[in-house]
N, CA, C and O atoms as a GROMACS GRO file, in nm:
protein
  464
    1UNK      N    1  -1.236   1.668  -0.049
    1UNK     CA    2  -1.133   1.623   0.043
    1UNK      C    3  -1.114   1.472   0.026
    1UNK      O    4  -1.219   1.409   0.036
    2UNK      N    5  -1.019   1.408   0.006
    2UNK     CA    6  -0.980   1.282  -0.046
    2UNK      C    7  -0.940   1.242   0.135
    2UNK      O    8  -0.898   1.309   0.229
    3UNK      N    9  -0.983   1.092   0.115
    3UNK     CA   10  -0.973   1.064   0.267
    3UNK      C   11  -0.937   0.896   0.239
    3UNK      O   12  -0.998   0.836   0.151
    4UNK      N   13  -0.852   0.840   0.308
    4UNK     CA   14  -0.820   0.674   0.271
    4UNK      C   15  -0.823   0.625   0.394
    4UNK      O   16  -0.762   0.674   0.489
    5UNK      N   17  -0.888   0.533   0.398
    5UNK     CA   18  -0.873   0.443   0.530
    5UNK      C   19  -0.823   0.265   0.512
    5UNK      O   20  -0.867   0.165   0.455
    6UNK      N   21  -0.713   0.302   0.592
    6UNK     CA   22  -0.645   0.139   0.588
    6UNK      C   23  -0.693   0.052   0.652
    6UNK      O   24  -0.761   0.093   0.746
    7UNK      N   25  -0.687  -0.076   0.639
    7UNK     CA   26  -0.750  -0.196   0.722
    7UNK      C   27  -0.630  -0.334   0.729
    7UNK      O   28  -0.521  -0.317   0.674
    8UNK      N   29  -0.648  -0.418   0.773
    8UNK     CA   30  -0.570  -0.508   0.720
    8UNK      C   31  -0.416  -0.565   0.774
    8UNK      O   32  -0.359  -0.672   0.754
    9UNK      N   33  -0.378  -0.446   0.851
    9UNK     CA   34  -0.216  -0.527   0.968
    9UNK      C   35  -0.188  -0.574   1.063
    9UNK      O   36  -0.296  -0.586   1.120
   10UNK      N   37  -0.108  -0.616   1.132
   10UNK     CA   38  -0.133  -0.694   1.213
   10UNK      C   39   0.009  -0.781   1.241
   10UNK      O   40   0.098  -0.755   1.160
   11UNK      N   41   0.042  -0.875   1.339
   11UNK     CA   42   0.154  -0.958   1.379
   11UNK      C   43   0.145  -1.086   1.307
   11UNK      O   44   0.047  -1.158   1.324
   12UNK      N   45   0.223  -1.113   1.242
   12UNK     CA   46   0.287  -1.264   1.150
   12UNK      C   47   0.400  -1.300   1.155
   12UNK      O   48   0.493  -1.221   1.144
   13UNK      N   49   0.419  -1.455   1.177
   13UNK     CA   50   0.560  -1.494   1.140
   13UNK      C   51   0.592  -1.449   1.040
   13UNK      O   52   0.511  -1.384   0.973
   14UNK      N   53   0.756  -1.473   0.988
   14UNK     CA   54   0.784  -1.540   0.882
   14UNK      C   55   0.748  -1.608   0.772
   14UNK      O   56   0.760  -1.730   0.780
   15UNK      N   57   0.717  -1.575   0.697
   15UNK     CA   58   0.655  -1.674   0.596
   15UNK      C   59   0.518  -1.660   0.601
   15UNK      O   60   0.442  -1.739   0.544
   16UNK      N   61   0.480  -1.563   0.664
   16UNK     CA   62   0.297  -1.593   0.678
   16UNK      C   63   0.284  -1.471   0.527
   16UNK      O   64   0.366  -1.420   0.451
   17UNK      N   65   0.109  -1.466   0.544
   17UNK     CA   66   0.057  -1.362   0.463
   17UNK      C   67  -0.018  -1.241   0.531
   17UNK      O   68  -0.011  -1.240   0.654
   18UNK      N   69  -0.076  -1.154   0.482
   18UNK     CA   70  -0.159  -1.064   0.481
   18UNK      C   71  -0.172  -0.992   0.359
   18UNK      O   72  -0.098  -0.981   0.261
   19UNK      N   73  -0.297  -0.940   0.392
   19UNK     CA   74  -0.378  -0.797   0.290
   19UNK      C   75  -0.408  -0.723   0.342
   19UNK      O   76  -0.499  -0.725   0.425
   20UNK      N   77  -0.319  -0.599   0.300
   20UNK     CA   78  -0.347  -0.489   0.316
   20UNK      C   79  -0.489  -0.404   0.223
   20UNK      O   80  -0.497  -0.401   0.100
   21UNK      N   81  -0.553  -0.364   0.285
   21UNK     CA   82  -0.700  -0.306   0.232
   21UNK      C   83  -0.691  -0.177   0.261
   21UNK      O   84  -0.672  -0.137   0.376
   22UNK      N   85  -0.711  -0.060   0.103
   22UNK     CA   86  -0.703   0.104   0.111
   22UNK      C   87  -0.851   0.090   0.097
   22UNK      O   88  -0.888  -0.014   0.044
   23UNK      N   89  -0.970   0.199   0.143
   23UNK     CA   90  -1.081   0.245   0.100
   23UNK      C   91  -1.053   0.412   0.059
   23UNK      O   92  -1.012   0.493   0.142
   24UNK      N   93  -1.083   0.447  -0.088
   24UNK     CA   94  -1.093   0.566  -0.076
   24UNK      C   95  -1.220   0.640  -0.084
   24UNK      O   96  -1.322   0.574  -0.106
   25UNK      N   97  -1.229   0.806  -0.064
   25UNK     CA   98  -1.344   0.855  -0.079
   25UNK      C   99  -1.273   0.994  -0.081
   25UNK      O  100  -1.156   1.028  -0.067
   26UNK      N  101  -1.416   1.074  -0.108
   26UNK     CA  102  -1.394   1.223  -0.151
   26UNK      C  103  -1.332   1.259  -0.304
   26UNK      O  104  -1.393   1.213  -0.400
   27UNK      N  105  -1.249   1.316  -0.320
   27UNK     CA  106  -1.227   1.419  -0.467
   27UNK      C  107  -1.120   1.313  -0.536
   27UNK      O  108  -1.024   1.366  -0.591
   28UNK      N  109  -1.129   1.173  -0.537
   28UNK     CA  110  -1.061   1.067  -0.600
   28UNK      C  111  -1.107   1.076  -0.783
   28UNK      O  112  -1.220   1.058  -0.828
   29UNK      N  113  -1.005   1.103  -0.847
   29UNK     CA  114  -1.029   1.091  -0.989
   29UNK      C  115  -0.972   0.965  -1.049
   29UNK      O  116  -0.864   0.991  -1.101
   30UNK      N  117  -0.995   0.878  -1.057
   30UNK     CA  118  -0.937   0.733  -1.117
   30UNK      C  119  -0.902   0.717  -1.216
   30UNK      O  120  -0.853   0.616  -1.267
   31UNK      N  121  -0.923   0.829  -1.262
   31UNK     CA  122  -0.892   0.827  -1.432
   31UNK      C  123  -0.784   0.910  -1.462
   31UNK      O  124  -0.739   0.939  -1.573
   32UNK      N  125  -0.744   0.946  -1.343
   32UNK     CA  126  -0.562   1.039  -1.338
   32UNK      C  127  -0.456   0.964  -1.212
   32UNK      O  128  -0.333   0.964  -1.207
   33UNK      N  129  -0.566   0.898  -1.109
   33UNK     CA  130  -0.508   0.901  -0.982
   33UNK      C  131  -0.353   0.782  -0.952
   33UNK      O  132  -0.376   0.664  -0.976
   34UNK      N  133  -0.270   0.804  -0.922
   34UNK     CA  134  -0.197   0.628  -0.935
   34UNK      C  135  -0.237   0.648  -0.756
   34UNK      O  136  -0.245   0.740  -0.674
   35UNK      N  137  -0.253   0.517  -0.758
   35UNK     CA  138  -0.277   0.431  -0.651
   35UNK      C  139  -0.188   0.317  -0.561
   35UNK      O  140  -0.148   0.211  -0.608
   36UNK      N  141  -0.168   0.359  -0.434
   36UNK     CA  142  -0.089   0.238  -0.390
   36UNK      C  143  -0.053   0.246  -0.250
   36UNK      O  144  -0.140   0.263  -0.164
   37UNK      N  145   0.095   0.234  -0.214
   37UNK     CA  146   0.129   0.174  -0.092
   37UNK      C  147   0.273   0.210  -0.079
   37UNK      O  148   0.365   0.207  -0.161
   38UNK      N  149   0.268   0.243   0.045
   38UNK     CA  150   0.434   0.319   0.079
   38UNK      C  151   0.442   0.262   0.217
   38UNK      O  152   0.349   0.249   0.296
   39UNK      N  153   0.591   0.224   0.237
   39UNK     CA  154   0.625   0.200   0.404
   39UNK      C  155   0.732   0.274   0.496
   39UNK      O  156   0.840   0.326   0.468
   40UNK      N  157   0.671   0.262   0.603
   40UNK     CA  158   0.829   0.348   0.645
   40UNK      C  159   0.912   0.268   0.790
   40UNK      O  160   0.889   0.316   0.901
   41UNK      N  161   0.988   0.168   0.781
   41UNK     CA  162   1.014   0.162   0.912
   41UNK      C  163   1.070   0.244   0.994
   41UNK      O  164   1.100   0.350   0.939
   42UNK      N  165   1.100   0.237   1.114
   42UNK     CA  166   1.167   0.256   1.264
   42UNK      C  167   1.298   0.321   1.178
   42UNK      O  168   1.341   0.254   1.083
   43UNK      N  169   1.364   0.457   1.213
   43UNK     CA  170   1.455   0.547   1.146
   43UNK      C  171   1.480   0.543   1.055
   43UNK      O  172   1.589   0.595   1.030
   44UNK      N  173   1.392   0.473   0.924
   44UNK     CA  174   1.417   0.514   0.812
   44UNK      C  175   1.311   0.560   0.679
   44UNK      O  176   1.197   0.516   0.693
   45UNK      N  177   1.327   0.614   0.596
   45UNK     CA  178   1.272   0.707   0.564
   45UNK      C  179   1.110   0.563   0.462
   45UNK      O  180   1.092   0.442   0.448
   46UNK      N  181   1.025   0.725   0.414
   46UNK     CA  182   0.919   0.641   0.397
   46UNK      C  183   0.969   0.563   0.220
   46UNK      O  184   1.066   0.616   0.166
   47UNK      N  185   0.911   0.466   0.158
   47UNK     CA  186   0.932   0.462   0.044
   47UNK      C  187   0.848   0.355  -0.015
   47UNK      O  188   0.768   0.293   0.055
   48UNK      N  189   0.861   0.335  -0.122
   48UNK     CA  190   0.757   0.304  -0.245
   48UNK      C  191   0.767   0.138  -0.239
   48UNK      O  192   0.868   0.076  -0.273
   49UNK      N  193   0.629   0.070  -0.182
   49UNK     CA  194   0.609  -0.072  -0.196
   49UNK      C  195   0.584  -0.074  -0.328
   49UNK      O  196   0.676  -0.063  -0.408
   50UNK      N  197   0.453  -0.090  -0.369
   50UNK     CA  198   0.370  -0.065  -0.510
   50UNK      C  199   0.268   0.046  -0.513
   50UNK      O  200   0.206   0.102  -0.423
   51UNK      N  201   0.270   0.059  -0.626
   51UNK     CA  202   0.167   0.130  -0.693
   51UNK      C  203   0.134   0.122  -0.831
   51UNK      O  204   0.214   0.083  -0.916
   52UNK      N  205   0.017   0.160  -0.855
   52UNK     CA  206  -0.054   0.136  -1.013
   52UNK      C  207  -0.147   0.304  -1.032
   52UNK      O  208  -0.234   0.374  -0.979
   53UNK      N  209  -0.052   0.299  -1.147
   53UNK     CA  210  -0.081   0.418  -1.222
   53UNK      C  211  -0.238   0.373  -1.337
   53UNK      O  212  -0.292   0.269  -1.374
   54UNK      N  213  -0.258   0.519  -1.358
   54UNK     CA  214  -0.382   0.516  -1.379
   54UNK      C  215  -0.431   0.424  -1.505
   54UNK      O  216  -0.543   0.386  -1.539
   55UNK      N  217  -0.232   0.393  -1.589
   55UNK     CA  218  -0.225   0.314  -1.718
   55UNK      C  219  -0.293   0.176  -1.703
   55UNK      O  220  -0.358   0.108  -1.782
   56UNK      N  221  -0.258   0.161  -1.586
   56UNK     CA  222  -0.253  -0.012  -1.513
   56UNK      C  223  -0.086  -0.050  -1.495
   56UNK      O  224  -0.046  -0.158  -1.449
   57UNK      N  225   0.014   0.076  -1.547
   57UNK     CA  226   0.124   0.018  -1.519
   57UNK      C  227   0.172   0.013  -1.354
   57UNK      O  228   0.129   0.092  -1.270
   58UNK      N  229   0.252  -0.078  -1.330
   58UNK     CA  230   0.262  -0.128  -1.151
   58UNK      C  231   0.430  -0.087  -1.139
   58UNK      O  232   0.527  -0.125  -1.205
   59UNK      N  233   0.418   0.010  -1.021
   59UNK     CA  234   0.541   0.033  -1.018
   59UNK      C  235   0.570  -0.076  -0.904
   59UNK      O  236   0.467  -0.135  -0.870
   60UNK      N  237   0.708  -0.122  -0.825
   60UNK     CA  238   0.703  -0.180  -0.752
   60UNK      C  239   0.839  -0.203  -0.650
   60UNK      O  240   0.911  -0.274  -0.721
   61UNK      N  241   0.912  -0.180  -0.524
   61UNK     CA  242   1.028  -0.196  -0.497
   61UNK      C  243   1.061  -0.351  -0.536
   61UNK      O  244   0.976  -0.440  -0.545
   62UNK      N  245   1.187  -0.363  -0.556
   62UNK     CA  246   1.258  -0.518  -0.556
   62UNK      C  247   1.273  -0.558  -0.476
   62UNK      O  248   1.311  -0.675  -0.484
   63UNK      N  249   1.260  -0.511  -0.363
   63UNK     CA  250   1.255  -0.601  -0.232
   63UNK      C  251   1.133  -0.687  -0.231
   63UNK      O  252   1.134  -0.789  -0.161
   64UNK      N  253   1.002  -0.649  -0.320
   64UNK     CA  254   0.900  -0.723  -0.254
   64UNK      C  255   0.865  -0.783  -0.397
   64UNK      O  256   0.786  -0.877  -0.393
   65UNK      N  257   0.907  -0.746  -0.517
   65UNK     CA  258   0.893  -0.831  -0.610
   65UNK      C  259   0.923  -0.999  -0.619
   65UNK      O  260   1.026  -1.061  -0.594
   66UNK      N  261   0.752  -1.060  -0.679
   66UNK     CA  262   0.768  -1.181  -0.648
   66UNK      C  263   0.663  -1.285  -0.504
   66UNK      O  264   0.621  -1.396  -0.472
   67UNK      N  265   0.672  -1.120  -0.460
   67UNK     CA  266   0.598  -1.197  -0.290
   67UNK      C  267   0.469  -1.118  -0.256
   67UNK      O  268   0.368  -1.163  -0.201
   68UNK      N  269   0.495  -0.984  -0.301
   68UNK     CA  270   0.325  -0.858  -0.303
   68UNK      C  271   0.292  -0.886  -0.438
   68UNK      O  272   0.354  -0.939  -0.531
   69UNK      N  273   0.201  -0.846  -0.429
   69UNK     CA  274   0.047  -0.808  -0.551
   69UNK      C  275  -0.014  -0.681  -0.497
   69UNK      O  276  -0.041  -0.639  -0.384
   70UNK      N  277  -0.022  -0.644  -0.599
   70UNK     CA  278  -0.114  -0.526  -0.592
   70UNK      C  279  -0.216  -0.504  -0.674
   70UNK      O  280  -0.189  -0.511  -0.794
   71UNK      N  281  -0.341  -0.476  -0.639
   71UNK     CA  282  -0.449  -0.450  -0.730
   71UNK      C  283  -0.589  -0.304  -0.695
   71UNK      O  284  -0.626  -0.263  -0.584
   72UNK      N  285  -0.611  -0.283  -0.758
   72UNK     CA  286  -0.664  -0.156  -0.772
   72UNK      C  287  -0.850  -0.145  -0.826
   72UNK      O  288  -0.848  -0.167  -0.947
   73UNK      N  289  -0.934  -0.131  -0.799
   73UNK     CA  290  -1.103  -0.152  -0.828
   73UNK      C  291  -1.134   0.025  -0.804
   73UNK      O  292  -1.095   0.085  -0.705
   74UNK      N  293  -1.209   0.086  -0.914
   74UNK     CA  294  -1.224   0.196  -0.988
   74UNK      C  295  -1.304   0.252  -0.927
   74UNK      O  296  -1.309   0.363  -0.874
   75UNK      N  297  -1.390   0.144  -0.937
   75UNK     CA  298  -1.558   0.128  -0.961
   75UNK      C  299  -1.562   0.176  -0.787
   75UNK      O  300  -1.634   0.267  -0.747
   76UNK      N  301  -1.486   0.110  -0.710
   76UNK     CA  302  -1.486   0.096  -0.572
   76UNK      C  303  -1.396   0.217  -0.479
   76UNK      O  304  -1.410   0.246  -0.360
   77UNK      N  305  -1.305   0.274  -0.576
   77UNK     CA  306  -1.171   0.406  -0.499
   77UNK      C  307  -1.115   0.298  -0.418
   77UNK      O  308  -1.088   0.327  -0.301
   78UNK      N  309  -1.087   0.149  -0.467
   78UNK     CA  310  -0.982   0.062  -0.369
   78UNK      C  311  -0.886   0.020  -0.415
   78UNK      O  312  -0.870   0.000  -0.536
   79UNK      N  313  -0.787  -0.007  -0.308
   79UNK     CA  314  -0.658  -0.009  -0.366
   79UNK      C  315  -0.613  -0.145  -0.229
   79UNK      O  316  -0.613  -0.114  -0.110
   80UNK      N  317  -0.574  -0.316  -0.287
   80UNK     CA  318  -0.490  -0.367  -0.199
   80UNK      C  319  -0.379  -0.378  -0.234
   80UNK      O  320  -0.322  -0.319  -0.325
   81UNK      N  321  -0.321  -0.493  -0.127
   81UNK     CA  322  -0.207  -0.502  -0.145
   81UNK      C  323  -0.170  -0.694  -0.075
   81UNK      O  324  -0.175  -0.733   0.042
   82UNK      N  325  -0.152  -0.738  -0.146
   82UNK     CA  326  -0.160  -0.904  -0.150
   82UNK      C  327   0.014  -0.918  -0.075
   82UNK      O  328   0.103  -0.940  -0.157
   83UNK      N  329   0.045  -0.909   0.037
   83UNK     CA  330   0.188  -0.943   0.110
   83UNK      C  331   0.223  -1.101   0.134
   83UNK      O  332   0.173  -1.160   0.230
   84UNK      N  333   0.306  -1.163   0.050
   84UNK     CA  334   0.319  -1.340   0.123
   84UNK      C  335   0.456  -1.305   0.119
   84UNK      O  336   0.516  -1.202   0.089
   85UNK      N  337   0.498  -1.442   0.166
   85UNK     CA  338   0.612  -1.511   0.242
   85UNK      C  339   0.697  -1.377   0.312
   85UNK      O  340   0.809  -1.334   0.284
   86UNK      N  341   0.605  -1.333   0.408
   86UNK     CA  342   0.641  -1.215   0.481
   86UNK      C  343   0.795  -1.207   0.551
   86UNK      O  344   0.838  -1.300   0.620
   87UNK      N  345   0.869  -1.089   0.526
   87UNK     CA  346   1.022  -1.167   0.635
   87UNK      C  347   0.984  -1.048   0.751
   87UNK      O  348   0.889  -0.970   0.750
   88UNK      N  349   1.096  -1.061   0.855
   88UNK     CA  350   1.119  -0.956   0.945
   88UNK      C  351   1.116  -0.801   0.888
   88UNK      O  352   1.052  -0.712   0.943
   89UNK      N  353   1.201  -0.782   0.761
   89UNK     CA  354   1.260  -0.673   0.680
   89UNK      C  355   1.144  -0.610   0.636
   89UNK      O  356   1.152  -0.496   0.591
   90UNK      N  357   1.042  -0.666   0.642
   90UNK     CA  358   0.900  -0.599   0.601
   90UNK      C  359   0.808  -0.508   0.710
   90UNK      O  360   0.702  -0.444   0.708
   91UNK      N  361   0.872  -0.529   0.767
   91UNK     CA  362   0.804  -0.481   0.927
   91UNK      C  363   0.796  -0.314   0.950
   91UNK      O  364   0.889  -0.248   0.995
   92UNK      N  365   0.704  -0.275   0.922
   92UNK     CA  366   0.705  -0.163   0.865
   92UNK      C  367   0.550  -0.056   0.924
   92UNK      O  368   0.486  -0.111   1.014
   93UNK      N  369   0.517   0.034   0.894
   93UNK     CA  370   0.397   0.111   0.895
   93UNK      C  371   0.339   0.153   0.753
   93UNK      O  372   0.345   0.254   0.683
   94UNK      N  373   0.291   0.050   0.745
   94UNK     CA  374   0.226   0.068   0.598
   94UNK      C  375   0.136   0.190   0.550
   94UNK      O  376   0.040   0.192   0.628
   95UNK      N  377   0.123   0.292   0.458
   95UNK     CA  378   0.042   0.353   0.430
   95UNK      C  379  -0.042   0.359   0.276
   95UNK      O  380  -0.002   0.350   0.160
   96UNK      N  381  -0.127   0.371   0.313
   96UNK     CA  382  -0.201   0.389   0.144
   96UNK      C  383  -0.202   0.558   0.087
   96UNK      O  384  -0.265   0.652   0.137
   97UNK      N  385  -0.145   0.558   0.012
   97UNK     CA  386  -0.152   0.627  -0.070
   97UNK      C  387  -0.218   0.690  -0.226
   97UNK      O  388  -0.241   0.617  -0.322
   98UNK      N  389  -0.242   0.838  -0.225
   98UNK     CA  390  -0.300   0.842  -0.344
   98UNK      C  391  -0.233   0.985  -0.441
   98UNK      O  392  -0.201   1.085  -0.377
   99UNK      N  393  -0.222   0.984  -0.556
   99UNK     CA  394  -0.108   1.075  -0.603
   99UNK      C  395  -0.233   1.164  -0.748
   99UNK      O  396  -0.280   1.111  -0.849
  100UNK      N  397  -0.245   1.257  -0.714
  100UNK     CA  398  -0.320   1.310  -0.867
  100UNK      C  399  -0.322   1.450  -0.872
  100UNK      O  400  -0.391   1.497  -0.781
  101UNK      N  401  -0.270   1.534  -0.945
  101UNK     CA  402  -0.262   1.692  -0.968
  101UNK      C  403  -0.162   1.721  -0.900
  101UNK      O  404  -0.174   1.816  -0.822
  102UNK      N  405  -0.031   1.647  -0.908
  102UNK     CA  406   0.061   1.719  -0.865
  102UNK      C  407   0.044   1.680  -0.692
  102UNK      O  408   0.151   1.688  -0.630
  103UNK      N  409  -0.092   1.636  -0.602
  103UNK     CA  410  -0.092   1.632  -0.495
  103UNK      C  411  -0.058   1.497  -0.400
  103UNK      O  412  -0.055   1.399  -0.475
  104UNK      N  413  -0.040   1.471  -0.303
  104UNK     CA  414  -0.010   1.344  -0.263
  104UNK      C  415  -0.104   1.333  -0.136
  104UNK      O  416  -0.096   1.422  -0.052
  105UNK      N  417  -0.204   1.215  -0.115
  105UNK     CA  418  -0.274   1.164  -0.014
  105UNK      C  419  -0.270   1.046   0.061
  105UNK      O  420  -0.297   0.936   0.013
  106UNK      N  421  -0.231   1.072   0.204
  106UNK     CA  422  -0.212   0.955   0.283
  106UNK      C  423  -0.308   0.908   0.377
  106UNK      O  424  -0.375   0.992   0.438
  107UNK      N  425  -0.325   0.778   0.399
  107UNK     CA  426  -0.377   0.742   0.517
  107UNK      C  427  -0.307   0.737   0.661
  107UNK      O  428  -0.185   0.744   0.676
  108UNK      N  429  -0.388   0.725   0.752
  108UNK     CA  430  -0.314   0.761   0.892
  108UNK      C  431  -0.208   0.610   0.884
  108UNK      O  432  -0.108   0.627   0.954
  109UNK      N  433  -0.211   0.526   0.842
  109UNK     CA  434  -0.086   0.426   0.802
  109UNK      C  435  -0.154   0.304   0.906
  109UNK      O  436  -0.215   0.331   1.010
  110UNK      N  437  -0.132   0.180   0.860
  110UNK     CA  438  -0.143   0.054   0.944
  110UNK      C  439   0.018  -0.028   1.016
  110UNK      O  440   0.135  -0.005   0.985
  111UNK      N  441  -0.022  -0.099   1.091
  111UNK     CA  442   0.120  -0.152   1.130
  111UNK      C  443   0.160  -0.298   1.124
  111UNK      O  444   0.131  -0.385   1.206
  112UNK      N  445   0.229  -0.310   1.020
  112UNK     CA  446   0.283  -0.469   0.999
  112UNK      C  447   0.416  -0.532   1.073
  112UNK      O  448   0.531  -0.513   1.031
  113UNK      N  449   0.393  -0.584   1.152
  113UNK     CA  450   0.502  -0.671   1.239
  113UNK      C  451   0.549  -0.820   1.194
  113UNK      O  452   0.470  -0.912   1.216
  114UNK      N  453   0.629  -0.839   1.154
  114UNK     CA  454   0.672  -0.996   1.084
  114UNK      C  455   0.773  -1.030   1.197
  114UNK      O  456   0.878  -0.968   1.180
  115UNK      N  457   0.775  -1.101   1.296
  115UNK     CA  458   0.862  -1.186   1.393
  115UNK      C  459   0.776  -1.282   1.460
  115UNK      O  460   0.658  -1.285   1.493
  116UNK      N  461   0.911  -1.384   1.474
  116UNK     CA  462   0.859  -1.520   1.506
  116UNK      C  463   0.902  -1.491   1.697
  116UNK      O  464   0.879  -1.579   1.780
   0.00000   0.00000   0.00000
């Protein structure tokens, strides 16, 4: 049973930072799994911050290209997520995610608020 627990959200201005922190555990294969981060705000649907496939290739929306990082530890089943110059438009319910055999695994999601 693959299980992820988020850490890491919280209320920021504008312009501030945060890290988002995935822990995984259970039936995690790293050597197939892509790894990452999905958001969903307030009526609209969930969708793809970053993620890193098992290549090391980083997928990533253009909204946040430039301002997230994402990085991924094997050794560890962890997966962050490096958020700066945060806007309002980011304000979201972050979830960690994990994708391998066709299956998809979520965490119960964290909550990022960006207003001044």
């Amino acid at each position: 049973q693959v299980r992820l627990m988020e850490s890491g959200g919280g209320l920021v201005q504008p312009g501030e930072s945060l890290r988002l922190h995935c822990e995984g555990s259970g039936g995690i294969n790293t050597f197939y799994a892509t790894m990452g981060w999905y958001r969903q705000a307030p009526g609209k649907q969930r969708e793809l911050v970053a993620a890193v496939r098992s290549n090391r290739f980083i997928d990533m929306a253009d909204s946040v290209k430039g301002r997230f990082t994402i990085s991924r530890n094997d050794d560890r089943k962890t997966v962050d997520l490096q958020m700066n110059s945060l806007k309002p438009e980011d304000t979201a319910v972050y979830y960690c995610n994990v994708a391998q055999g066709g299956n998809m695994y979520w965490g119960q999601g964290t909550q990022v608020t960006v207003s001044s």
